[in-house]
C-alpha positions, 0 to 999 in steps of 0.5 A: 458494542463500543469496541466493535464501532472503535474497530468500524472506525479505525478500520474505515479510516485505514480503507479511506486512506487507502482509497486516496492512494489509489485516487491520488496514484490514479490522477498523478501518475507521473509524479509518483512514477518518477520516485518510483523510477528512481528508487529502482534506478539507485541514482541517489545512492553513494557513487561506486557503492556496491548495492548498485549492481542489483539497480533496475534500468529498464523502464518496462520493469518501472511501469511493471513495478509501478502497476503492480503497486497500484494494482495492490492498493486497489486490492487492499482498499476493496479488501478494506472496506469490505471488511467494513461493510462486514463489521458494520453488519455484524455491529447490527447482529451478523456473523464474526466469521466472515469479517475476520477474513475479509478484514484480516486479508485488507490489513496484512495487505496494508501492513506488507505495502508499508513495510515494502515502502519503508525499505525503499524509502529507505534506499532512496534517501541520498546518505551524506 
């Protein structure tokens, strides 16, 4: 039991940190679209590196991009507290089955958006 109110716990906290992505991906759009626009663009990279061949100019693929990262924090933070209701039903006595599913789906999307972050977080950084 204490195990399983461990997991609703963790697994809460992750789904309410998804949820203030999305509120604050929502409510402060252009801040965050710009960061986006420039990870894309290349800007900050070395002047004549070679990796800029591979830079998104357009500003249709910025939004796109942008959109589609959103739209997969949605996903993820549903997916996240779906998993919570499930677990919370299960602690009462429900089925195991479906809260492996459901929980399992929003964490592997957590876990994919992260690692995408990280690596555009990393070309962004200016090298000196």
């Amino acid at each position: 039991m204490i195990t399983r109110t461990a997991k609703l716990l963790l697994l809460a906290g992750v789904a309410f940190f998804y949820s203030l992505l999305v509120f604050n991906n929502l409510t402060d759009f252009n801040s965050n679209y710009q960061f986006v626009h420039h990870v894309l663009m290349m800007d900050t990279t070395f002047p004549g590196s070679q990796g800029t061949w591979r830079a998104l100019t357009s500003s249709a693929a910025d939004y796109s991009f942008y959109i589609a990262i959103i739209v997969w924090e949605i996903v993820t933070a549903i997916l996240l507290w779906l998993g919570c209701l499930a677990l919370l039903r299960a602690t009462r006595g429900g089925a195991q089955d479906r809260i492996v599913v459901v929980k399992g789906s929003g964490q592997i999307g957590a876990i994919n958006r992260e690692q995408i972050l990280a690596s555009f977080h990393g070309i962004a950084q200016p090298h000196s």
